[in-house]
BASE-974755 format. One record per residue: x, y negated, z negated of N, C-alpha, C in turn. Coordinates in steps of 0.05 Angstrom, whole numbers, plus 5000, padded with zeros to 4 digits. Each point is the difference from the previous one (the first is absolute). Layout:
N
XYZXYZXYZ/...
END
This chain:
338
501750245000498349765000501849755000/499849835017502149785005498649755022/501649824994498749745026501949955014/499550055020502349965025498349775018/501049774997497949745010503349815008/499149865017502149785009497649704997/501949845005500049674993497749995019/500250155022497549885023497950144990/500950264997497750134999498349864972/501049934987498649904975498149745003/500849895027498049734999497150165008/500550195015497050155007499050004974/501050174975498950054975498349734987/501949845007499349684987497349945007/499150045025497749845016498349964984/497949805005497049944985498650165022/498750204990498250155022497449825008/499349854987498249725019497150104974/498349945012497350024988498350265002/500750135030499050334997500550154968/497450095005499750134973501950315002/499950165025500850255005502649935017/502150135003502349945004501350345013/501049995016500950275009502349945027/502350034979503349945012501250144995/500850105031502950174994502949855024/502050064977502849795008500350255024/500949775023501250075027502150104990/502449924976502450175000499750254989/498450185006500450234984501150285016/501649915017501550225021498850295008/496949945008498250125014497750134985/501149944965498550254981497049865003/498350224995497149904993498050184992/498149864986499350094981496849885008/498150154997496749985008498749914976/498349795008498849924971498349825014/498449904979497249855019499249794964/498949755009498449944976497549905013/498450014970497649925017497549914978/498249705002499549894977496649935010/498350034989496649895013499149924965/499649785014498949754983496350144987/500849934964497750144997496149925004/499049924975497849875005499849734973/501949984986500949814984500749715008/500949915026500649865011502949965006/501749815010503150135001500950205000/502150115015501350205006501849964970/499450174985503949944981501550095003/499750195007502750205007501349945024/502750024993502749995006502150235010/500550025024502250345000503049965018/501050094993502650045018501650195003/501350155019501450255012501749825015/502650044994502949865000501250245006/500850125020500950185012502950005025/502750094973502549835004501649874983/498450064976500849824981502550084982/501449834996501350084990502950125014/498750355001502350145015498450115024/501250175019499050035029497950124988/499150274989497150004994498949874973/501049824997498349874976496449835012/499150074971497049915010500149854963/498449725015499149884971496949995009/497850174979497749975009498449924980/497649834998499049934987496249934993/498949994980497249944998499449854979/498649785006499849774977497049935001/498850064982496949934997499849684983/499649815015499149774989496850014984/500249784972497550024991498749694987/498249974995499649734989500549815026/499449694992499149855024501949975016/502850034995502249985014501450215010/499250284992500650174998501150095023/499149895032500750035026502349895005/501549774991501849904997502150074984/499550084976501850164990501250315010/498550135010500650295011501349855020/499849835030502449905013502349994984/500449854981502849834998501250184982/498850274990501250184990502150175022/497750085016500750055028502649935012/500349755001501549845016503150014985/499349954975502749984980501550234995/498950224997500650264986502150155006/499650035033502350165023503049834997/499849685003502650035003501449884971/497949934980500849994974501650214989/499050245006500750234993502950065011/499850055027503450015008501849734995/499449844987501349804995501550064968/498450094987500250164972502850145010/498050205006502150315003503749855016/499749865018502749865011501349904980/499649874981500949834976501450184986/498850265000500350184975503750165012/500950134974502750125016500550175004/501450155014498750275021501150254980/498950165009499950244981503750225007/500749954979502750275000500050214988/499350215007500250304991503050064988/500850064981502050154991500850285007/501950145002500650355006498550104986/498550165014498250234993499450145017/499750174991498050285017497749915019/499150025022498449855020497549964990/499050264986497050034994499849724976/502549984984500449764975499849725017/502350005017500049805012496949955013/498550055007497450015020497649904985/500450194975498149904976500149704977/502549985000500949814997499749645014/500750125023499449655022496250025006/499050264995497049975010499249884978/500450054972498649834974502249814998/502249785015500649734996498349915028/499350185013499049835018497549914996/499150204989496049904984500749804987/501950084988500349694971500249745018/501749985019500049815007497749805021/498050265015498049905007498449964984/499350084975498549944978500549734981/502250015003501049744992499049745022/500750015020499149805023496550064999/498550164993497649994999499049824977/500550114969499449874978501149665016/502249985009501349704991497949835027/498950105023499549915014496649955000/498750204988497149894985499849834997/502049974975500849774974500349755014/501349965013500149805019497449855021/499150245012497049995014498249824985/499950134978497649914982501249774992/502949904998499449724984498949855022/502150025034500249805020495550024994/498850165004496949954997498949814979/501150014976499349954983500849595001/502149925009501349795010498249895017/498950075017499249835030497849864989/499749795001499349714989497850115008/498849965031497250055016498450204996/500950264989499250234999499450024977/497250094992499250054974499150254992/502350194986499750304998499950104973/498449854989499850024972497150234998/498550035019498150274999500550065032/502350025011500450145027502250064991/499950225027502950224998500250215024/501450184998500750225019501050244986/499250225006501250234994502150005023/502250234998502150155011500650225002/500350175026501550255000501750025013/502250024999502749985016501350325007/500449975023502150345001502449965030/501149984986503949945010500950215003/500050105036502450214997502049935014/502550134989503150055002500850185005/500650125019500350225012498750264983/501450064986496950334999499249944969/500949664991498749954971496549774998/499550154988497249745005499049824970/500749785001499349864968497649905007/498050084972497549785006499749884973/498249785013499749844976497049904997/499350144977496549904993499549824988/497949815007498549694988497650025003/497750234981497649905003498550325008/497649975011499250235007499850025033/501849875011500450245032501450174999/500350235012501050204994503050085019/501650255001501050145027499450174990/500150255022499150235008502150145014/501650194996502450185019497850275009/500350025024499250245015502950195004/499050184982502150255002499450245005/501650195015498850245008501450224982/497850164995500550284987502050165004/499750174990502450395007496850065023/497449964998498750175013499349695020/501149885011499449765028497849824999/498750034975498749744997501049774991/497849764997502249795001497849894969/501349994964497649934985501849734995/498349834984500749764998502250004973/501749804995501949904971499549764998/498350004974499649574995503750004984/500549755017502849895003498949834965/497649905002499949734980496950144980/500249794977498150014983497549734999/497950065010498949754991500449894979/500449684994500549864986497449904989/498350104986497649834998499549974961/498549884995499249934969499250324986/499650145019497650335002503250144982/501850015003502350154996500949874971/500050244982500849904976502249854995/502650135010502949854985498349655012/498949965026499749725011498249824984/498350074984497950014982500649884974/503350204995501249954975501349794996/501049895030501849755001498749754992/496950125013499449675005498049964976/498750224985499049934976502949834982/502450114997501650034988501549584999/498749955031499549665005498349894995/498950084987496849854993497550085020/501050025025496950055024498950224987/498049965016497450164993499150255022/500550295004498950155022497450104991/498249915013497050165008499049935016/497650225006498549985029497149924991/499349825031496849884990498450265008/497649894980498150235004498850055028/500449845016498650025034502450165011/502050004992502650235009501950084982/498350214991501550104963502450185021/500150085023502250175006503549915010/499049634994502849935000500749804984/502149964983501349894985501549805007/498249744977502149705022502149854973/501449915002501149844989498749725000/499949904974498249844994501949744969/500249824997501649754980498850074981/501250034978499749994975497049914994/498749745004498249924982497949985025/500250025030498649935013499950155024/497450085010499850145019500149935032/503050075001501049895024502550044997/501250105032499650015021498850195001/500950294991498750285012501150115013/502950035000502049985022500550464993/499250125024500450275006502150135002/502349874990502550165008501349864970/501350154997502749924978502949845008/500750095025502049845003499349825032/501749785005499349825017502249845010/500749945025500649725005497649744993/501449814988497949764997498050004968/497350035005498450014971500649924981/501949655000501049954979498650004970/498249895015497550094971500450174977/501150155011499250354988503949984990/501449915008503550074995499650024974/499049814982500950004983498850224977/497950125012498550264994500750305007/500950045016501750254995499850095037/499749835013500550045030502449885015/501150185005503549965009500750115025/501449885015500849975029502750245005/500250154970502150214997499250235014/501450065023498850225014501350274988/498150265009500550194996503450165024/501850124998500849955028501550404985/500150075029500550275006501150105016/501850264993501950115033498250315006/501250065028498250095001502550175026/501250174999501550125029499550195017/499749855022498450175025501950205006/497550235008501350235015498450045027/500250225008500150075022496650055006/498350104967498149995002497649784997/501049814998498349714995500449955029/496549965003499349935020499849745012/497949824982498949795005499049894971/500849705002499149884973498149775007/498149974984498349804994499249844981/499849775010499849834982497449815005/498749964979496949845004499249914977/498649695011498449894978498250174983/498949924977497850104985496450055010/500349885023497349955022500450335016/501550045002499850285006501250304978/501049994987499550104973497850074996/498949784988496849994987497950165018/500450095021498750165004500950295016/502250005009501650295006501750024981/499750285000502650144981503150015013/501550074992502750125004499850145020/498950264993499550135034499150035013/497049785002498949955020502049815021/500849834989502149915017503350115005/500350174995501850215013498950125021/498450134994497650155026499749785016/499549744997498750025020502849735026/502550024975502249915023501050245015/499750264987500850165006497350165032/498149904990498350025038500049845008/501549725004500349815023501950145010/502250104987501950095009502049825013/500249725000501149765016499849804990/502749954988501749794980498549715011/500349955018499449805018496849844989/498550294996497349934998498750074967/501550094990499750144979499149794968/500649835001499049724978497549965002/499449975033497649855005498150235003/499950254999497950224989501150084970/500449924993500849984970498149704994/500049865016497849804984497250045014/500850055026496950055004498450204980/501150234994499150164985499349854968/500649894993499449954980497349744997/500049835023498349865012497950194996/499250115013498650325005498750054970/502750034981499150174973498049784982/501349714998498549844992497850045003/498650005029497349925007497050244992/503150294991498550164999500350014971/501249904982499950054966499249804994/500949655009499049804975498249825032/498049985005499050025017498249785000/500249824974498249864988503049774990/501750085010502449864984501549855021/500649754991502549845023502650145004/500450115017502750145009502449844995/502150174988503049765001501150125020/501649705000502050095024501350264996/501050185032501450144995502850075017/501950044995502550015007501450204997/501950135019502250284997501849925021/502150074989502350135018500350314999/500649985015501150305017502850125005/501950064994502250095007501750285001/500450095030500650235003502750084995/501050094978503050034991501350315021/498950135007502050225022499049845042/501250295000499649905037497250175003/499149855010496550105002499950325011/497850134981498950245005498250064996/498750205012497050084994500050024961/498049844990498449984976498250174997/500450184981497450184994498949904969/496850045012498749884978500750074966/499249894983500550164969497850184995/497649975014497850094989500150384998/
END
């Protein structure tokens, strides 16, 4: 796991990707490698699109991919999932360049191997914690922007040649499609929802003074709520933005994880909570696994869930929903898990 980037190549990293919410770049220098992936985002019935995605494909090293999903919430919330967006990719290799490169000592290969793979997590984990931290103040700063009940969730997944770090903010999820000893392909959640519903998250933020309970018109989800006053109501435990809530036990400290590919990881996904909330894990394995085509594979991953909405909450305003797609081998016939 390493960054092999030059001075030019780094102004690409730099760019402001503009105002598009969805983003899907891969660097011309990557000496022919490539890698199939698709994103794909439909605006729900809430108004604004919030969600935010990006597949950075190149990054880093010849197959590096920086991919991402950011669910904006609250009145600004569309704005924020951008500039999360926008900042993250080259914040991050700006980190990691700073940092000083890793020396293995004599050892045995299997020592040596094990060794540079856990300084190398440390050190992307390090550039993750420090680069949040950062995110959330530059938000918290901007004179114009008022994100004191707005915010964004985050799911990040960075790979480095056959290492993949992710990093969780909130309740969007990833998903690894991996195949069996018997050729199916069942799903691995990469991440944990982050929501008020999860005890240790529960424990923090009682432990700040906030308050977790659910209103009686939706006893099945748990909001974060101020000490003395009912408000915001905010669904997730951790966040970009929601200053409101910082000082109550909601923190921009992401969860962050390694994760090393083999031969049998297929395909990973990553998606807002708008599709969650109504497919499982392996409904959406199944059903990237019958598009069968990286290319197209996000956007029946949302159609389908479009689909699920209308047929479970049917009476309910649909949220936006959003996935990436990414095919980690050289494409082959997918057999279903079912």
């Amino acid at each position: 796991m390493g960054i092999c980037i030059s001075s030019e190549s780094f102004e690409i990293h730099a760019i402001n990707y503009g105002h598009a919410n969805l983003v899907h770049y891969e660097d011309n220098n990557n000496n022919g490698y490539q890698q199939i992936g698709s994103v794909y985002s439909q605006q729900g019935c809430k108004g604004l699109n919030q969600d935010s995605a990006i597949l950075y494909q190149g990054y880093g090293v010849e197959n590096g991919v920086f991919s991402g999903v950011f669910d904006g919430h609250g009145e600004n919330g569309q704005i924020v999932s951008k500039l999360v967006m926008n900042k993250l990719p080259s914040l991050l290799l700006k980190h990691i360049l700073s940092l000083p490169k890793i020396t293995s000592p004599k050892q045995n290969v299997k020592e040596v191997d094990e060794s540079a793979k856990n300084k190398n997590f440390n050190k992307w984990k390090e550039a993750f914690l420090s680069s949040f931290k950062v995110v959330d103040k530059e938000i918290k700063c901007l004179e114009k922007l008022d994100c004191s009940c707005s915010g964004t969730t985050a799911v990040v997944a960075i790979r480095q040649d056959d290492d993949l770090i992710i990093a969780n903010l909130g309740d969007s999820r990833a998903v690894l499609g991996r195949k069996t000893e018997e050729g199916t392909i069942e799903p691995v959640p990469l991440t944990t929802d982050l929501k008020p519903s999860l005890p240790s998250e529960a424990e923090r933020i009682r432990n700040c003074g906030g308050r977790v309970l659910a209103l009686e018109k939706e006893p099945h989800i748990q909001r974060v709520w101020l000490p003395n006053e009912d408000a915001p109501g905010l669904a997730m435990s951790r966040a970009f933005g929601d200053f409101m809530l910082k000082n109550y036990g909601i923190i921009s400290r992401p969860d962050v994880s390694y994760h090393h590919l083999s031969s049998n990881d297929q395909f990973l996904v990553l998606a807002t909570d708008g599709v969650w909330d109504v497919l499982s894990n392996d409904q959406v394995v199944s059903i990237v696994c019958s598009t069968n085509d990286g290319a197209a594979a996000a956007k029946a991953v949302v159609e389908a869930s479009i689909d699920a909405w209308k047929q479970k909450f049917p009476n309910t305003k649909r949220d936006d929903c959003t996935a990436i797609c990414l095919f980690l081998q050289q494409r082959a016939s997918l057999q279903n898990s079912t």
